[in-house]
N, CA, C and O atoms as a GROMACS GRO file, in nm:
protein
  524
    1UNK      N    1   0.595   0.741  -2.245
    1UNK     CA    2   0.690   0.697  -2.345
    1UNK      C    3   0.623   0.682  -2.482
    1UNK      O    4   0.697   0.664  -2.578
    2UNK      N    5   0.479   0.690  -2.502
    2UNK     CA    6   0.468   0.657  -2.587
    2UNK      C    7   0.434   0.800  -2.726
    2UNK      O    8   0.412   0.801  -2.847
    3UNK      N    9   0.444   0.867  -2.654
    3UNK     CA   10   0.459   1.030  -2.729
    3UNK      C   11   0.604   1.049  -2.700
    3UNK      O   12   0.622   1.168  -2.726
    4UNK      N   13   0.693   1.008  -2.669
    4UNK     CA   14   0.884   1.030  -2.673
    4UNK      C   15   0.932   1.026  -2.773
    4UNK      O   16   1.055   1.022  -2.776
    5UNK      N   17   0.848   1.028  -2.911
    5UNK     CA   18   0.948   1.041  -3.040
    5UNK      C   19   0.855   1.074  -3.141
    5UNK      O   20   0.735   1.087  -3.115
    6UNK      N   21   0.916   1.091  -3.287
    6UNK     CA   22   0.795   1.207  -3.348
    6UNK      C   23   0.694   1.152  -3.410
    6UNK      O   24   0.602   1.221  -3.454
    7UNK      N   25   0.697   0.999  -3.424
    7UNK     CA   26   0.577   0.948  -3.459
    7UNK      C   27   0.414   0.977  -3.312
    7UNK      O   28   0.303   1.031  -3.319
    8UNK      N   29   0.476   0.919  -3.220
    8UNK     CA   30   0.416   0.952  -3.132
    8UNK      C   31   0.378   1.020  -3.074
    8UNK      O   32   0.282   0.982  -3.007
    9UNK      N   33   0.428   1.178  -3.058
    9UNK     CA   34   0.371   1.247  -3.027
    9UNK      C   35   0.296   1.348  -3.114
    9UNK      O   36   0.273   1.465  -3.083
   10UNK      N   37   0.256   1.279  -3.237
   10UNK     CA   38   0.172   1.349  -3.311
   10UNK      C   39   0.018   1.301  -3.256
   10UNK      O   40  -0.078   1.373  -3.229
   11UNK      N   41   0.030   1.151  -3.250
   11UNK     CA   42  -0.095   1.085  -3.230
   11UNK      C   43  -0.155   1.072  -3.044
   11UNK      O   44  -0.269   1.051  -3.003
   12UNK      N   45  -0.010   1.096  -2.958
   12UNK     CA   46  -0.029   1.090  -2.832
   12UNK      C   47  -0.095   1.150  -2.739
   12UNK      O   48   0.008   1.200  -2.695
   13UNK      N   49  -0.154   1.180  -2.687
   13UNK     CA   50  -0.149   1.327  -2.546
   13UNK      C   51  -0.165   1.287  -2.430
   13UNK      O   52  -0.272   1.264  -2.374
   14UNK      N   53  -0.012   1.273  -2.370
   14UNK     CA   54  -0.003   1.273  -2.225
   14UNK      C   55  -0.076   1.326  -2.107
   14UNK      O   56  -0.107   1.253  -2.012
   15UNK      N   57  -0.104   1.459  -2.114
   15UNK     CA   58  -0.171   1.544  -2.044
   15UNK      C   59  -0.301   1.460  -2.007
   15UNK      O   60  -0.337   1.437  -1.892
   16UNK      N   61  -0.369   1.414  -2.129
   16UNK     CA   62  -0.503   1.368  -2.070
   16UNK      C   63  -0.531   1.222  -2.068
   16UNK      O   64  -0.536   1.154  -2.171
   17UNK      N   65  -0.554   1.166  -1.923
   17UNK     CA   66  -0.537   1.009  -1.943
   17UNK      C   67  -0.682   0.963  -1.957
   17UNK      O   68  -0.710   0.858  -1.900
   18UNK      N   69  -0.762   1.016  -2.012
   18UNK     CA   70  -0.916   1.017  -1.977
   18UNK      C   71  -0.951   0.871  -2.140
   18UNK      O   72  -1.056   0.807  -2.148
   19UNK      N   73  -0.849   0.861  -2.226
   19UNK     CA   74  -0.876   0.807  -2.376
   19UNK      C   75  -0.789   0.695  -2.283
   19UNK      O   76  -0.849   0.588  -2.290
   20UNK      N   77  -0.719   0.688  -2.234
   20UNK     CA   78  -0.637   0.553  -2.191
   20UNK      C   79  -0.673   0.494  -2.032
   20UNK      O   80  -0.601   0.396  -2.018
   21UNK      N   81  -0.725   0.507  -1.952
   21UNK     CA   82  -0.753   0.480  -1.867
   21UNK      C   83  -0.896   0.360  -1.880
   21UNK      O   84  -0.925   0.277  -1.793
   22UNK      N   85  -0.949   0.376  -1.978
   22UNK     CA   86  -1.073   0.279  -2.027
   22UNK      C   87  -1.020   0.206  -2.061
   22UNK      O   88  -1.026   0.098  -2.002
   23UNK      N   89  -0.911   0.228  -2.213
   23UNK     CA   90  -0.833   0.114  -2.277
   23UNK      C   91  -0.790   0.061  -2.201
   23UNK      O   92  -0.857  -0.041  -2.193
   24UNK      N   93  -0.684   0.056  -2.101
   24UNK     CA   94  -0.564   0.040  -2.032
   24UNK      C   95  -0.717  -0.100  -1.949
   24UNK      O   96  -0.703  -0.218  -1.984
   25UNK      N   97  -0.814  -0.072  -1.873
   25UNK     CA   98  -0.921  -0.145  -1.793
   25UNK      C   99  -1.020  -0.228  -1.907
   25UNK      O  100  -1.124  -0.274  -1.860
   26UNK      N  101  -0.993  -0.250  -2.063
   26UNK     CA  102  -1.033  -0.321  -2.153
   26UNK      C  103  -0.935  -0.419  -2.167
   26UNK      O  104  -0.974  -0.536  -2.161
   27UNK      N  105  -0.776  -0.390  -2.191
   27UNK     CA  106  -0.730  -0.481  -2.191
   27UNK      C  107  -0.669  -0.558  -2.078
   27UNK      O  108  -0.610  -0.666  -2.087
   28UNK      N  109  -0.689  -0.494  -1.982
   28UNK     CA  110  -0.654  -0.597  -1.850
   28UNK      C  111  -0.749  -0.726  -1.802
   28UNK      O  112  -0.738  -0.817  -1.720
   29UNK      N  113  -0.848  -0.682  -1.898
   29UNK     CA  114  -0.983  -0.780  -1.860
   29UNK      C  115  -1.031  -0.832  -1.954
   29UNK      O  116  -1.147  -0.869  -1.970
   30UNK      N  117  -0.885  -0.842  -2.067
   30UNK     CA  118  -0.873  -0.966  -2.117
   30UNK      C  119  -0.769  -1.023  -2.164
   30UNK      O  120  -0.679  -0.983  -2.239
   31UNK      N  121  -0.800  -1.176  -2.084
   31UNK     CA  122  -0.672  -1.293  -2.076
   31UNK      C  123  -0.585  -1.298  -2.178
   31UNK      O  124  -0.476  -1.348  -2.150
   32UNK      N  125  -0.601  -1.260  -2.290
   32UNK     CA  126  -0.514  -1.286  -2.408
   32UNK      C  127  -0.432  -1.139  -2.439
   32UNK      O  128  -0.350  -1.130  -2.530
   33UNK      N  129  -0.462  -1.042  -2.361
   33UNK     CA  130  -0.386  -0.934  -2.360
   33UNK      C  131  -0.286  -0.944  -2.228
   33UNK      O  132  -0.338  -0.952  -2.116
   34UNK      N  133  -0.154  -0.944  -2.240
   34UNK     CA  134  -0.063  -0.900  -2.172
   34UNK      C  135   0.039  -0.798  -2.167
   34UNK      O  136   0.127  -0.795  -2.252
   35UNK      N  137   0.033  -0.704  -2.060
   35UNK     CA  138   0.100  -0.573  -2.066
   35UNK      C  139   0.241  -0.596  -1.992
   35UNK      O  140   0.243  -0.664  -1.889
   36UNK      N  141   0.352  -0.543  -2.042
   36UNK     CA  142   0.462  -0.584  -1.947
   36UNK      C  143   0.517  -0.452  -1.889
   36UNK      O  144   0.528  -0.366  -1.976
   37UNK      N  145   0.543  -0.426  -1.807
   37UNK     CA  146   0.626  -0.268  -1.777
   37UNK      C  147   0.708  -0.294  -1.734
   37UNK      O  148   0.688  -0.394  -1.666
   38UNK      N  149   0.855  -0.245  -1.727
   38UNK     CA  150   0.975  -0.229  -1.709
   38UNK      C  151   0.995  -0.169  -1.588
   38UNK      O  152   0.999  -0.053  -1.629
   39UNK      N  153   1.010  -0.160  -1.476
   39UNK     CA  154   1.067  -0.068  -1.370
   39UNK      C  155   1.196  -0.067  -1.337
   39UNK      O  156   1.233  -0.182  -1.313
   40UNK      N  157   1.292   0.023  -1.323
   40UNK     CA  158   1.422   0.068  -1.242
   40UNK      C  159   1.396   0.217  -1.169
   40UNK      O  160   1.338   0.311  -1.223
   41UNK      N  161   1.452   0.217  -1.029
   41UNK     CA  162   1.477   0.318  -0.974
   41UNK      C  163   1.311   0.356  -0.935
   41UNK      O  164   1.309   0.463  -0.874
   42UNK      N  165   1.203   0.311  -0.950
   42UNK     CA  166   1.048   0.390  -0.924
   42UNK      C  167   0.999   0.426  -1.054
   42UNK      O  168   0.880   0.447  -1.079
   43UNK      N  169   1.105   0.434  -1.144
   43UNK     CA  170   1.070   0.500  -1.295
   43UNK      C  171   1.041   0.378  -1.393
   43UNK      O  172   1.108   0.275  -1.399
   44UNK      N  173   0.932   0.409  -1.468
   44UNK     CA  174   0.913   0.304  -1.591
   44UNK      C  175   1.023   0.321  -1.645
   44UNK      O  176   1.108   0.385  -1.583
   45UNK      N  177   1.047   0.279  -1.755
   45UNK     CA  178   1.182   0.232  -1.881
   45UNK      C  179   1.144   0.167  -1.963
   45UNK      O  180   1.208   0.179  -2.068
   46UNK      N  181   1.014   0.059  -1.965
   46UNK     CA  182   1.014  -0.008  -2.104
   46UNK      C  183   0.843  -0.057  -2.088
   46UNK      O  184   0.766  -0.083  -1.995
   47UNK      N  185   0.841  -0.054  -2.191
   47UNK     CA  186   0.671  -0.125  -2.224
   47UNK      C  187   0.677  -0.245  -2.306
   47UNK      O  188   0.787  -0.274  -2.352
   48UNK      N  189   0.569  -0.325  -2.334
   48UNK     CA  190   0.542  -0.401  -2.446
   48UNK      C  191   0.426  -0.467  -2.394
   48UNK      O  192   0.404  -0.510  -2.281
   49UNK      N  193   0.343  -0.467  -2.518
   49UNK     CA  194   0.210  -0.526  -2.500
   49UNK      C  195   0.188  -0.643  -2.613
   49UNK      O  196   0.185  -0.631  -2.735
   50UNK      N  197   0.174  -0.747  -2.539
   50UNK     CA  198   0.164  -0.909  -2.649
   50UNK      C  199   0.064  -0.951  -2.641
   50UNK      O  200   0.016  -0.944  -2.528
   51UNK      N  201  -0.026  -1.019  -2.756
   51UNK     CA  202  -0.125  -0.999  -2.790
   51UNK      C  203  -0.173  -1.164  -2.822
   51UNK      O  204  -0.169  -1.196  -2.941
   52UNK      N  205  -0.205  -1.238  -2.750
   52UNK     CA  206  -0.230  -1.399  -2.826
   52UNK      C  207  -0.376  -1.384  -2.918
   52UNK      O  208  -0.493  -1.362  -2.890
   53UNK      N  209  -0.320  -1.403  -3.008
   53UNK     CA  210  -0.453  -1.422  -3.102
   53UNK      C  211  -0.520  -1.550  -3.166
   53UNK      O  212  -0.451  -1.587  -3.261
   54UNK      N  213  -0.621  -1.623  -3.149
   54UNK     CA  214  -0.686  -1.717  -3.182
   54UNK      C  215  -0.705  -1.699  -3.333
   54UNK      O  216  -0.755  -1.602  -3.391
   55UNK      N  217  -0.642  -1.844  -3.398
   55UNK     CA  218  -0.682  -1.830  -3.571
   55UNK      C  219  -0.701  -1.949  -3.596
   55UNK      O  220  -0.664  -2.045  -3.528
   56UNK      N  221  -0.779  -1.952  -3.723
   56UNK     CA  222  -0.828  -2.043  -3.835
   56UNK      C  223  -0.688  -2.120  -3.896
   56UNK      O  224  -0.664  -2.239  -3.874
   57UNK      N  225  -0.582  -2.010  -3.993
   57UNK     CA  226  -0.518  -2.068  -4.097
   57UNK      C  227  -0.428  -2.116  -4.015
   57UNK      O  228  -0.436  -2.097  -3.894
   58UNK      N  229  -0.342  -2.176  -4.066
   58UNK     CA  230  -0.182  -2.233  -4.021
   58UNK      C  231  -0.237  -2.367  -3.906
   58UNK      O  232  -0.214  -2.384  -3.786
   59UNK      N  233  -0.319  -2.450  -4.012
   59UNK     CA  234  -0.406  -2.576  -3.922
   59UNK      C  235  -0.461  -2.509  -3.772
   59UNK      O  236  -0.430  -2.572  -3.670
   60UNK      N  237  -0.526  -2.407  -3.759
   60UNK     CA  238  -0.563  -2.324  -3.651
   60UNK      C  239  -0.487  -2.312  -3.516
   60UNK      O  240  -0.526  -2.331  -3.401
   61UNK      N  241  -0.346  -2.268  -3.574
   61UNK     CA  242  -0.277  -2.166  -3.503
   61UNK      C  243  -0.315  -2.080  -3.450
   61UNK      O  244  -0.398  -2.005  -3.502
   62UNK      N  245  -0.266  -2.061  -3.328
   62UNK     CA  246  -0.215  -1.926  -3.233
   62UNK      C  247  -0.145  -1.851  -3.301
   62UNK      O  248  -0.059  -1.893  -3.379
   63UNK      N  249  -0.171  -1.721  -3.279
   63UNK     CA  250  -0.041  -1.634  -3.316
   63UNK      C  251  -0.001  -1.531  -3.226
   63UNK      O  252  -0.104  -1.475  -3.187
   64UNK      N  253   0.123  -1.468  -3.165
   64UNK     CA  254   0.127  -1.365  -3.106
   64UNK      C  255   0.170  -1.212  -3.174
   64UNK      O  256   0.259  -1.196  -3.257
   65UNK      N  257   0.079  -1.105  -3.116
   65UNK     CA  258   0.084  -0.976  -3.166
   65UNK      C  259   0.174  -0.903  -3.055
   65UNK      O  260   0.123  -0.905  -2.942
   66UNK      N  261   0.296  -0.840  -3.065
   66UNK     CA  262   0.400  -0.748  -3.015
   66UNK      C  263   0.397  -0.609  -3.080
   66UNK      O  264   0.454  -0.567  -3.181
   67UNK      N  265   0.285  -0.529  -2.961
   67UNK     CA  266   0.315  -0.409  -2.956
   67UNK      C  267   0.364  -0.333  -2.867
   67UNK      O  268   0.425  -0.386  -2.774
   68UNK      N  269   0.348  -0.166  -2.876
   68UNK     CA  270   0.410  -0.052  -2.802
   68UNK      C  271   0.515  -0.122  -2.704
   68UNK      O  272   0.528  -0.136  -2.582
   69UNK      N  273   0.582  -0.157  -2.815
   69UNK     CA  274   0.798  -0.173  -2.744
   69UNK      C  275   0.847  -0.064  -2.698
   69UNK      O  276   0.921  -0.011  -2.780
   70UNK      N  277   0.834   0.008  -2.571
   70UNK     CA  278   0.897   0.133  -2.579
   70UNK      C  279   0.997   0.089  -2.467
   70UNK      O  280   0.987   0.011  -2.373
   71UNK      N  281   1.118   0.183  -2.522
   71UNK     CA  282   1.203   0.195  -2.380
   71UNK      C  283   1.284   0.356  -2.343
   71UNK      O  284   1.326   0.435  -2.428
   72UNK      N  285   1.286   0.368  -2.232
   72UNK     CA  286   1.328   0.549  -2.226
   72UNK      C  287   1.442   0.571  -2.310
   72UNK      O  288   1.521   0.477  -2.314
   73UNK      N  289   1.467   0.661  -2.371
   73UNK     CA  290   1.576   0.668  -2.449
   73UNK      C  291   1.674   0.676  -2.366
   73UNK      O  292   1.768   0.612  -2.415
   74UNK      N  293   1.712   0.734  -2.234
   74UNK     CA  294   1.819   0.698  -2.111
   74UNK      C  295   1.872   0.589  -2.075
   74UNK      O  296   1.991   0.575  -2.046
   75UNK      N  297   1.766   0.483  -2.075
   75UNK     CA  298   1.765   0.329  -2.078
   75UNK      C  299   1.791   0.231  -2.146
   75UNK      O  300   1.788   0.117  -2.099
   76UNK      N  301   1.837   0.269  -2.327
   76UNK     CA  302   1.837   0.239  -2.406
   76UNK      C  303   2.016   0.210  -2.399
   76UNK      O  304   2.096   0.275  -2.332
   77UNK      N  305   2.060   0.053  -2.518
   77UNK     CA  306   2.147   0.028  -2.514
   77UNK      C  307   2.217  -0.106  -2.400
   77UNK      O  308   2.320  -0.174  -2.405
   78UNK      N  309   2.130  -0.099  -2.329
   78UNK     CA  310   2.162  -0.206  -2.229
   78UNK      C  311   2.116  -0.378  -2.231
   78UNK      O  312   2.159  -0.477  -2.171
   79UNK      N  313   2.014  -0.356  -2.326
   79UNK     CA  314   1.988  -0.534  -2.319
   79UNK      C  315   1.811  -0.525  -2.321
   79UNK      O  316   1.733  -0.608  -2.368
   80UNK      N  317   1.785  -0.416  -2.264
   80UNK     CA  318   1.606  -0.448  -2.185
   80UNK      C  319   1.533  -0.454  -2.301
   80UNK      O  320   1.458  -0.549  -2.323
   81UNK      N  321   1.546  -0.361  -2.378
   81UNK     CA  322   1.432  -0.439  -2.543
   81UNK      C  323   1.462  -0.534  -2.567
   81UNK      O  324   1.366  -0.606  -2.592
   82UNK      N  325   1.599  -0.602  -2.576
   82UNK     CA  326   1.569  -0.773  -2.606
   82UNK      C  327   1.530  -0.866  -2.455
   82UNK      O  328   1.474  -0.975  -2.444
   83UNK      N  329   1.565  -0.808  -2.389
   83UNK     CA  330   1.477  -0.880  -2.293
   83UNK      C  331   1.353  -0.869  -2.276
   83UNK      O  332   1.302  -0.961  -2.213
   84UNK      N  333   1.287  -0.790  -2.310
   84UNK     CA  334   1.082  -0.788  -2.328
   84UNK      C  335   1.099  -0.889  -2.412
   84UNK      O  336   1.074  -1.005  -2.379
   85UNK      N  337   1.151  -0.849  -2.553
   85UNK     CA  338   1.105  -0.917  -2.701
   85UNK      C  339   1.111  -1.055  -2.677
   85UNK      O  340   1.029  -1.119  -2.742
   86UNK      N  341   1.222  -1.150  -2.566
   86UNK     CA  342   1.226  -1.234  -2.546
   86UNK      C  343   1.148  -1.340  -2.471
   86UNK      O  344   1.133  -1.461  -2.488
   87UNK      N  345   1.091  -1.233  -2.359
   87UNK     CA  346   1.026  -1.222  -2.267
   87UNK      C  347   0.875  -1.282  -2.328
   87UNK      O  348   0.807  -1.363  -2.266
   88UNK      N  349   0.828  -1.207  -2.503
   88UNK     CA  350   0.713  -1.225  -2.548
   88UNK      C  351   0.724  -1.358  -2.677
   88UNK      O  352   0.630  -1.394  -2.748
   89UNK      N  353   0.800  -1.388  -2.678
   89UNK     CA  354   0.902  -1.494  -2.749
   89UNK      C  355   0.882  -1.604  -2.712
   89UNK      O  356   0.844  -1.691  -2.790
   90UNK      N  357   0.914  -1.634  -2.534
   90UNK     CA  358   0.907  -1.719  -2.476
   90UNK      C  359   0.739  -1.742  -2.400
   90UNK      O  360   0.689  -1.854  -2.387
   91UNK      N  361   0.680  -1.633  -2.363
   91UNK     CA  362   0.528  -1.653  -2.323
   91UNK      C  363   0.438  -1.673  -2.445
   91UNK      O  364   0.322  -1.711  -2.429
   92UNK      N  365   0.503  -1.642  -2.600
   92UNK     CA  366   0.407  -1.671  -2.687
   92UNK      C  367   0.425  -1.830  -2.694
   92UNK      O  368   0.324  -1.877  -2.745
   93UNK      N  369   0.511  -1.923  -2.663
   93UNK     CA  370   0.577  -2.061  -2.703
   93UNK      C  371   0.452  -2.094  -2.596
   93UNK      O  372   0.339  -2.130  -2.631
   94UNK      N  373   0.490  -2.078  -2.483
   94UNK     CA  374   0.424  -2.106  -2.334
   94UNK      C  375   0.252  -2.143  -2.392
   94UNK      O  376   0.171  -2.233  -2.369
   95UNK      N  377   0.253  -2.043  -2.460
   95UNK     CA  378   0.077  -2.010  -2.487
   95UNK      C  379   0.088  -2.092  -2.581
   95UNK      O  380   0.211  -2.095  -2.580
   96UNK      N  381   0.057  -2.169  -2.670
   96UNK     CA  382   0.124  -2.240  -2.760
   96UNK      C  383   0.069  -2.154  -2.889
   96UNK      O  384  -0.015  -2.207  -2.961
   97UNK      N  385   0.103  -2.059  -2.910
   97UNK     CA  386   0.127  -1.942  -3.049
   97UNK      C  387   0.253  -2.038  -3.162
   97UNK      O  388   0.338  -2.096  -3.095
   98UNK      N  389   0.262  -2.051  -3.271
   98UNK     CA  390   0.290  -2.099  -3.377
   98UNK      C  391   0.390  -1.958  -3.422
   98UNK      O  392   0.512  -1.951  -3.435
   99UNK      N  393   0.339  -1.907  -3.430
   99UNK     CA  394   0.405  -1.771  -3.472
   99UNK      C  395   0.415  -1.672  -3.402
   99UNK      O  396   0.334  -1.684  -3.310
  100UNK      N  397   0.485  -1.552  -3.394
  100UNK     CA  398   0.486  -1.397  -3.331
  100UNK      C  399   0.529  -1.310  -3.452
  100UNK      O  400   0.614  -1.321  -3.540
  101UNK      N  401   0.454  -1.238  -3.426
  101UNK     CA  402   0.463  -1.115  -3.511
  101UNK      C  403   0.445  -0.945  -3.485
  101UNK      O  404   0.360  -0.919  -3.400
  102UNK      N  405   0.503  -0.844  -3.538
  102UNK     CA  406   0.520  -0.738  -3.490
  102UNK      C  407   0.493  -0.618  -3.630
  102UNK      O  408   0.550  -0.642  -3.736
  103UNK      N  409   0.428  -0.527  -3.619
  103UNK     CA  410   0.517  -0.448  -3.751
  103UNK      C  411   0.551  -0.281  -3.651
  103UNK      O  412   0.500  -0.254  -3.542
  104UNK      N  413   0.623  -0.214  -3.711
  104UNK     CA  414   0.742  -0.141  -3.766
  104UNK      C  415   0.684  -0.009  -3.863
  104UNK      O  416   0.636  -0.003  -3.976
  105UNK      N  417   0.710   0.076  -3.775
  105UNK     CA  418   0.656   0.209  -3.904
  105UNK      C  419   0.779   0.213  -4.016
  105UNK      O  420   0.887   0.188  -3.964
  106UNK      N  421   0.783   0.235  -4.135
  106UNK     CA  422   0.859   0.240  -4.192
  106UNK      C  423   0.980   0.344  -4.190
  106UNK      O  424   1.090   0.333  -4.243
  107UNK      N  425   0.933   0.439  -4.122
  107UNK     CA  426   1.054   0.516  -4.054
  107UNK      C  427   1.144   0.484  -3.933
  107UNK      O  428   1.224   0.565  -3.886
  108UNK      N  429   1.128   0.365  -3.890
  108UNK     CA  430   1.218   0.339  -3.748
  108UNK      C  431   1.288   0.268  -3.831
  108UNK      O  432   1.254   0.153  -3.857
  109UNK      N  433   1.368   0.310  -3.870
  109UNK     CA  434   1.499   0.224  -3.935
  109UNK      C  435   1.591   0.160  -3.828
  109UNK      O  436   1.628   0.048  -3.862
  110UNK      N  437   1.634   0.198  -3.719
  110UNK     CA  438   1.701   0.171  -3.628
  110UNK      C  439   1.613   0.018  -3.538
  110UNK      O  440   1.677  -0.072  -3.484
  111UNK      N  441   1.483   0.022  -3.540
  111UNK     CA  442   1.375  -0.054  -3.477
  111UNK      C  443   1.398  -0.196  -3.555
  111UNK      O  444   1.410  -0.310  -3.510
  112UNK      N  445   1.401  -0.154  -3.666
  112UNK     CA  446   1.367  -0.273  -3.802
  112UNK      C  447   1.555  -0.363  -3.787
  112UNK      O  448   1.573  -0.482  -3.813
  113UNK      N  449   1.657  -0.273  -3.745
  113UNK     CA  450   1.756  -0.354  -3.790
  113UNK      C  451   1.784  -0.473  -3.614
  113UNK      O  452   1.857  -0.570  -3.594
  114UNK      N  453   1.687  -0.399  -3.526
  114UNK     CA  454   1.674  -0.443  -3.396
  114UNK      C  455   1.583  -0.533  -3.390
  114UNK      O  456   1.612  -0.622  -3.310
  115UNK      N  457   1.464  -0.549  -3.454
  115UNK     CA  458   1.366  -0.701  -3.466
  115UNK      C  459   1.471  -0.797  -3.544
  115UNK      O  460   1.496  -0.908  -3.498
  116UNK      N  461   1.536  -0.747  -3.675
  116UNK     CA  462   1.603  -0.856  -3.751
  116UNK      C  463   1.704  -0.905  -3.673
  116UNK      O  464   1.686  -1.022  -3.638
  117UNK      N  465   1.814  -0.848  -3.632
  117UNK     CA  466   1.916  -0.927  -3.500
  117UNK      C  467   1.861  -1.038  -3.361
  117UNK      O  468   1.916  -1.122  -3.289
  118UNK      N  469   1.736  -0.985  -3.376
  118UNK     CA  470   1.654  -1.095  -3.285
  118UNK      C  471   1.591  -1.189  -3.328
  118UNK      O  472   1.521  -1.262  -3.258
  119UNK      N  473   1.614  -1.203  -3.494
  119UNK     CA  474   1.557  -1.299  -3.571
  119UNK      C  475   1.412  -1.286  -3.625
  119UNK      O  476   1.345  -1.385  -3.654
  120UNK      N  477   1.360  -1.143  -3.638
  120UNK     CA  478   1.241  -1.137  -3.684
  120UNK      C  479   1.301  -1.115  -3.830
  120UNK      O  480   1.414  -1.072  -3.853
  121UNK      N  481   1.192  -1.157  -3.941
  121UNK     CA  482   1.211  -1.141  -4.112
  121UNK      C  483   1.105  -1.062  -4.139
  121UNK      O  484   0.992  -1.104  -4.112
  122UNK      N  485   1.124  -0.934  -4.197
  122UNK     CA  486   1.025  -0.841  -4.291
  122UNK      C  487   0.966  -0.924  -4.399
  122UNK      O  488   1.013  -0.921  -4.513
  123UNK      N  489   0.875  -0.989  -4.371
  123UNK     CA  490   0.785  -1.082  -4.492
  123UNK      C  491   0.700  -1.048  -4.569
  123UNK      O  492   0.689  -1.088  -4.685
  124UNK      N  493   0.610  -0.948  -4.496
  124UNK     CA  494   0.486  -0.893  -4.559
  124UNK      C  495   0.502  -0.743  -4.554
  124UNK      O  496   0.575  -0.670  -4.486
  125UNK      N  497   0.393  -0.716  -4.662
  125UNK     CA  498   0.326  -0.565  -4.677
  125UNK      C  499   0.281  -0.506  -4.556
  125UNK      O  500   0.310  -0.603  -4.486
  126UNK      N  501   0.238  -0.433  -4.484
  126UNK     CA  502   0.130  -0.397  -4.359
  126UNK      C  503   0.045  -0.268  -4.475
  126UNK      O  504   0.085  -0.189  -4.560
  127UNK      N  505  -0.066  -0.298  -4.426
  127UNK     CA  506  -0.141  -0.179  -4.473
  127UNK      C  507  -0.263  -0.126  -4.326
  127UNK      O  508  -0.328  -0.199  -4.250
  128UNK      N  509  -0.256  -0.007  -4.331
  128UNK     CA  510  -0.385   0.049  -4.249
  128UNK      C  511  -0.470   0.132  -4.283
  128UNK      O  512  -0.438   0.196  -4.384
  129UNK      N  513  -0.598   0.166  -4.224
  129UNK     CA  514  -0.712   0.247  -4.278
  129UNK      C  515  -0.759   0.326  -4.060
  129UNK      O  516  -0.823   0.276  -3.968
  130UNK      N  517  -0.677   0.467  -4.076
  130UNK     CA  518  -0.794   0.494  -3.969
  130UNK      C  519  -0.901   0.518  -3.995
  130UNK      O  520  -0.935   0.561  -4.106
  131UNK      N  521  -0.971   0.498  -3.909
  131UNK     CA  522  -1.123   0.525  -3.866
  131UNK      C  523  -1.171   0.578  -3.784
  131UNK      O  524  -1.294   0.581  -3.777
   0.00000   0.00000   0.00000
């Protein structure tokens, strides 16, 4: 799912699990990374990976990081992205995180009007540098 649309499958390659199979055994083996997968029917349908992060500012707040939200585009429409998002909503509270946060390529317009109905606010800039 995570090469299923055109951002992703520029940067993706399914074919070879040899770059994700390390990652995938880095973050399982560690506590503050949680992966969620979706199953119906034997078939995945949805991802999301939440991220508790230890901080300094906000009187040394927790914060939670919500990534790779994916759900099959077949699957889509029924409820299950707000049920992860909620899902990481409620385990970031659990964890005692202060905040959750997510960003949004600026082309998922459809993504962005789907965090705001769930009560997320576009506050900040995001900037990146690959390496």
């Amino acid at each position: 799912m995570l090469a299923d649309d055109p951002l992703g499958s520029r940067r993706e390659s399914p074919d070879d699990l040899s770059p994700y199979l390390p990652a995938f055994e880095r973050v399982a083996a560690d506590p503050n990374q949680h992966l969620v997968v979706a199953v119906r029917g034997g078939r995945v349908i949805g991802t999301l990976h939440l991220t508790i992060i230890p901080g300094l500012s906000r009187r040394g707040a927790s914060r939670s990081l919500i990534e790779a939200v994916r759900i099959r585009a077949d699957a889509r429409g029924n409820g299950l992205g707000t049920d992860l998002i909620q899902w990481a909503i409620d385990e970031s509270r659990r964890q005692g995180a202060q905040l959750v946060q997510l960003t949004s390529d600026t082309s998922r317009g459809e993504a962005h009007r789907f965090y705001e109905r769930l009560g997320f606010v576009a506050s900040h800039v995001g900037f990146k540098m690959t390496l």
